[in-house]
C-alpha positions in Angstrom: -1.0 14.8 -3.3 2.4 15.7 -2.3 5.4 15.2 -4.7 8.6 15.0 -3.1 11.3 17.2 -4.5 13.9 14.9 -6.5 17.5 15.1 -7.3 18.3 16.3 -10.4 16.8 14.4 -13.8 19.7 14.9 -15.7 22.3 13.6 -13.3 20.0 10.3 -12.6 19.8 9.9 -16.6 23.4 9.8 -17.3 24.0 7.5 -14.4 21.8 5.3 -15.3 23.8 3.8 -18.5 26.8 3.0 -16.5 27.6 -0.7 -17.7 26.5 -3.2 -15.9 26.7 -7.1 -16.3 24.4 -9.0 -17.7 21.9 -11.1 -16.2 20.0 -14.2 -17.2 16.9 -13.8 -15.3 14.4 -10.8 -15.9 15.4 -7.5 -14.0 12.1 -6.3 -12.2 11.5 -2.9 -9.9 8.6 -2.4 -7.9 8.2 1.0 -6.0 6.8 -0.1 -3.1 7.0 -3.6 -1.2 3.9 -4.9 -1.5 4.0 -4.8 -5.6 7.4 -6.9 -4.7 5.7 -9.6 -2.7 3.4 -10.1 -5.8 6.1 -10.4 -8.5 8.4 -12.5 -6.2 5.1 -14.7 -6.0 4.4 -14.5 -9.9 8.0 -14.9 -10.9 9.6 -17.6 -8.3 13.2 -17.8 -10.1 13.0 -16.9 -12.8 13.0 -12.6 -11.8 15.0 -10.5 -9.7 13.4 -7.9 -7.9 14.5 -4.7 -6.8 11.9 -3.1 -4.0 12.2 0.7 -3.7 10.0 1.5 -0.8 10.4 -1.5 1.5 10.4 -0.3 5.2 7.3 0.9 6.5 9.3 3.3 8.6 9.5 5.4 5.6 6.7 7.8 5.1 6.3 7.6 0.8 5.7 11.3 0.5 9.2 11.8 1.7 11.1 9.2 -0.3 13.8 11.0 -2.1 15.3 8.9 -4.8 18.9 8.6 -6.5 21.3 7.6 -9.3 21.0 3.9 -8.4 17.6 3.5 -8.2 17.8 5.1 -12.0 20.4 2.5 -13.4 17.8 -0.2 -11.7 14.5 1.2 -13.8 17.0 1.4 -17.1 18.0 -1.6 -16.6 15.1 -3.0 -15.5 12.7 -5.4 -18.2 9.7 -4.6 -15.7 8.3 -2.2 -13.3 5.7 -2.1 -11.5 3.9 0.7 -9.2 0.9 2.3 -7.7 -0.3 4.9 -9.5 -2.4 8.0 -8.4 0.1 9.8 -7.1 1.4 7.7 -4.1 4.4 7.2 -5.7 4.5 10.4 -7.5 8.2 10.5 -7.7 8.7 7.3 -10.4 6.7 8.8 -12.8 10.1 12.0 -14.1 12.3 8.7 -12.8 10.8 6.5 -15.4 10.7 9.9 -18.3 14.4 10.3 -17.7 15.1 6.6 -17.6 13.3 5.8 -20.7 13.9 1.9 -22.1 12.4 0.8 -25.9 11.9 -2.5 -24.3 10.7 -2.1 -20.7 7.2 -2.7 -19.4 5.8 -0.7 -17.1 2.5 -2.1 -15.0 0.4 0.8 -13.0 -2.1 -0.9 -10.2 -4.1 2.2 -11.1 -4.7 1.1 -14.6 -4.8 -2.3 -13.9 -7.8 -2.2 -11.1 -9.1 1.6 -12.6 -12.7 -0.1 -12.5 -12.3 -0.8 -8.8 -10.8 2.5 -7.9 -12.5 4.5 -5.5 -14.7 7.4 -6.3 -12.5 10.1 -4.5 -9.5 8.2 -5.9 -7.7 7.0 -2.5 -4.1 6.1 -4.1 -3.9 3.3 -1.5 -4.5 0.6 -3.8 -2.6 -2.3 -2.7 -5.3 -2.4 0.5 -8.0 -4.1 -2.0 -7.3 -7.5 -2.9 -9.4 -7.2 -6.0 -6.7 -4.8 -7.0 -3.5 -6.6 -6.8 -5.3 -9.7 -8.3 -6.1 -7.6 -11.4 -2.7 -6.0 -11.4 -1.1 -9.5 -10.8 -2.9 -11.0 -13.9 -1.3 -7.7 -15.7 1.9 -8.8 -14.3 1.7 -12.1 -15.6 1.0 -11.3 -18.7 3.9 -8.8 -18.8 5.9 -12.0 -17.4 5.4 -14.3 -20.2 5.8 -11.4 -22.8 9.0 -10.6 -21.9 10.4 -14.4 -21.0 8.0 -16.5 -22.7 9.9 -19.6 -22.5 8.3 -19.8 -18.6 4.7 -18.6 -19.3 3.5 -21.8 -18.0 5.3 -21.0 -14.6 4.2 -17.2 -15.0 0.5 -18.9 -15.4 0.7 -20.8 -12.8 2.3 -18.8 -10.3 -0.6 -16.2 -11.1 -3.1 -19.1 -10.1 -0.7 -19.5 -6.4 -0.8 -15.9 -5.9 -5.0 -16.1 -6.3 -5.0 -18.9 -3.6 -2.6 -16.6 -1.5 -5.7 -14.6 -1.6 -8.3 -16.5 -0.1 -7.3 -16.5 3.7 -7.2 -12.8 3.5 -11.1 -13.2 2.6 -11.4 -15.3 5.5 -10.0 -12.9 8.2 -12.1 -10.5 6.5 -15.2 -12.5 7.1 -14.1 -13.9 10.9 -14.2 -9.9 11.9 -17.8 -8.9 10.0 -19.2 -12.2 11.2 -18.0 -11.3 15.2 -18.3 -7.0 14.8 -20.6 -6.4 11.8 -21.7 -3.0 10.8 -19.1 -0.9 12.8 -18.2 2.9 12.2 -14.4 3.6 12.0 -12.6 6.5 11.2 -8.9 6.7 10.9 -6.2 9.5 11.4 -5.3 9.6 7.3 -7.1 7.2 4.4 -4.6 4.6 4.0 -6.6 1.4 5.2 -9.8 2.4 3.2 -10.1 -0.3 0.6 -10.2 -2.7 3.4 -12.4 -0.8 5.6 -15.2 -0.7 2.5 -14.3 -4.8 2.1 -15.5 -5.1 5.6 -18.5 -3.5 4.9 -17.9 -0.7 7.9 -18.8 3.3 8.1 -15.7 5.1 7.5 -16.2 8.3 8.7 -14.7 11.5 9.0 -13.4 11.9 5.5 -12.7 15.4 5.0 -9.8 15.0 7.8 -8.3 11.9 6.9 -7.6 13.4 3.2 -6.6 16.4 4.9 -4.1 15.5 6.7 -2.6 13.2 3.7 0.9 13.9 2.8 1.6 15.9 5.9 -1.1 18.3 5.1 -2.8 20.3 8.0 -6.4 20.0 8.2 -8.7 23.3 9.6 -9.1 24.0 13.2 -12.8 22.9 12.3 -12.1 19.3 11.2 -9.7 18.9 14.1 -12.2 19.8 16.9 -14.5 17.8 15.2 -12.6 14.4 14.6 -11.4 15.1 18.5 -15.1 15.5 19.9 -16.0 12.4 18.0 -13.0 10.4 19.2 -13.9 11.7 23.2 -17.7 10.7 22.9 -17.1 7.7 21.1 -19.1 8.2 18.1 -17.2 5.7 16.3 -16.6 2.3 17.1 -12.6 1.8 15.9 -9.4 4.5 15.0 -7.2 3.6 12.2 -4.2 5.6 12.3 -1.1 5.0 9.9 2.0 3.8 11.5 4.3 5.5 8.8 3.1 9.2 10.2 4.9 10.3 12.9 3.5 14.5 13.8 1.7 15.8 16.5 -1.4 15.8 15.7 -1.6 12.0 15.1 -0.2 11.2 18.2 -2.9 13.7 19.6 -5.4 12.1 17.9 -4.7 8.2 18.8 -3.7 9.5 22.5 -7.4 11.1 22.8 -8.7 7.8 21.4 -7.3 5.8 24.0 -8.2 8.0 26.9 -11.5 7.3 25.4 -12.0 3.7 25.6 -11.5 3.5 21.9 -9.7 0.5 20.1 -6.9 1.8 18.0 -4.8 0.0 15.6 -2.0 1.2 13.4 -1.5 -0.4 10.0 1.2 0.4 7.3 1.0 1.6 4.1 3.2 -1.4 2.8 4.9 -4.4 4.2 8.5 -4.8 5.4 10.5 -5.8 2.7 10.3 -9.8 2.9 6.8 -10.1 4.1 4.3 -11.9 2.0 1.4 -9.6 1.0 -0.9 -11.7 2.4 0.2 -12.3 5.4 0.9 -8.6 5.8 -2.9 -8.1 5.4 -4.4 -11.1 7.3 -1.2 -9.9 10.3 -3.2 -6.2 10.2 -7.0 -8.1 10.2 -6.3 -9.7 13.3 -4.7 -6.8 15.0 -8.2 -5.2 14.6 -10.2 -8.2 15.7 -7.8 -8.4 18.7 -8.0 -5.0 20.0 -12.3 -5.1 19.6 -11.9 -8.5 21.3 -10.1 -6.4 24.4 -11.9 -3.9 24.5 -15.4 -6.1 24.2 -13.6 -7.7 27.4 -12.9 -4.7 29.5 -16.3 -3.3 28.7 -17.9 -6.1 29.7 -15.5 -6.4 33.2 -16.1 -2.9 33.8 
């Protein structure tokens, strides 16, 4: 995994205890958007939240962070990130920035039992993990404000409901295209892909060409010879990635016939989780709907 080269520690430590006024609701920092959409769901009014990776036009391997974002983590009561390396960068941030009283909540220890075996750091794709992060949240929540655990409890039980229509989409698309093979262009939408029950195929290059990475000469003329003959059913390729060999790949799955869709690895800052995911399910289900339809015209 690639760690992006940061500013200097020392510099981001003494900025971050510049004064700053005090505030009556609890100061929370997520790294990346999706983690925001949770807390604004678990906390409602009574926490501030400060996103740090919130466009998905920002490829997370080359976030770059500065002094401000070190006052927010001093200053912040919680923070909450990915884990695994995907946000690599928070974890000399949060050293440098170091607070008796903060509490820090990693997806990849809250949901480490759901984790996949070759230890995809896309987390936030699985449901099952952000629930189990969520409940983590919570409890974080009500330690530090517990005057408004009720609310932290019950918002946890709203965010669970948030849930459900995402298991819904999921189960629309198995019950119309069951048992498909996909592959995708890096492993970002994995978690979901395994929900679905699909083959992901084609491993070896999606890791590969992770983090800006270049895959062999091998993998490539492999993934492209299985992309022309159509030996998968669906291409996945991550929206946040802009190189040529992406747009190679996803050009040579269109000239084939193939449906591709690009997904994000996290929301734009604002957008529920949920309706993030459900937005990306039936992006999929629409583009195996057209090309079902042009197959069956042509």
């Amino acid at each position: 995994m690639f760690f992006p080269r940061l500013p200097t520690l020392g510099l981001l430590f003494a900025a971050a205890f510049m004064t700053q006024p005090a505030s009556a609701t609890v100061n929370a920092v997520a790294a990346e958007s999706s983690y925001a959409s949770m807390i604004e769901t678990l906390g409602g009014d009574h926490v501030e939240v400060i996103s740090l990776l919130d466009s998905p036009e920002v490829n997370p391997h080359a976030f770059r962070a500065d002094p401000q974002i070190a006052r927010d983590l001093h200053q912040a009561d919680l923070v909450v990130l990915n884990g695994l390396g995907f946000d690599g960068w928070m974890e000399p941030l949060l050293e440098s920035t170091d607070s008796e009283d903060r509490r820090v909540v990693r997806a990849s220890e809250a949901g480490s039992h759901l984790v996949m075996a070759d230890e995809n750091p896309h987390l936030f794709y699985s449901p099952r993990i952000m629930l189990a992060t969520a409940s983590r949240v919570a409890s974080a929540l009500e330690a530090i404000d517990p005057d408004n655990a009720e609310d932290y409890r019950d918002n946890l039980a709203s965010f669970q409901q948030e849930l459900a229509p995402i298991y819904a989409a999921v189960q629309a698309l198995i019950a119309d295209y069951p048992n498909l093979s996909v592959t995708a262009t890096v492993p970002v939408y994995s978690y979901m892909i395994d929900l679905l029950g699909y083959q992901d195929r084609f491993h070896d290059i999606q890791f590969a060409s992770m983090g800006n990475h270049q895959p062999s000469a091998r993998q490539v003329a492999t993934f492209t010879q299985a992309l022309e003959s159509r030996a998968v059913d669906l291409l996945i390729y991550n929206q946040q990635v802009h190189n040529r060999l992406t747009e190679s790949q996803v050009g040579t799955a269109e000239k084939a016939g193939l449906p591709v869709v690009g997904v994000s690895a996290i929301p734009l800052h604002g957008e529920n989780y949920a309706e993030w995911q459900i937005r990306q399910l039936e992006a999929i289900h629409t583009a195996l709907d057209d090309a079902k339809g042009s197959a069956e015209r042509g």
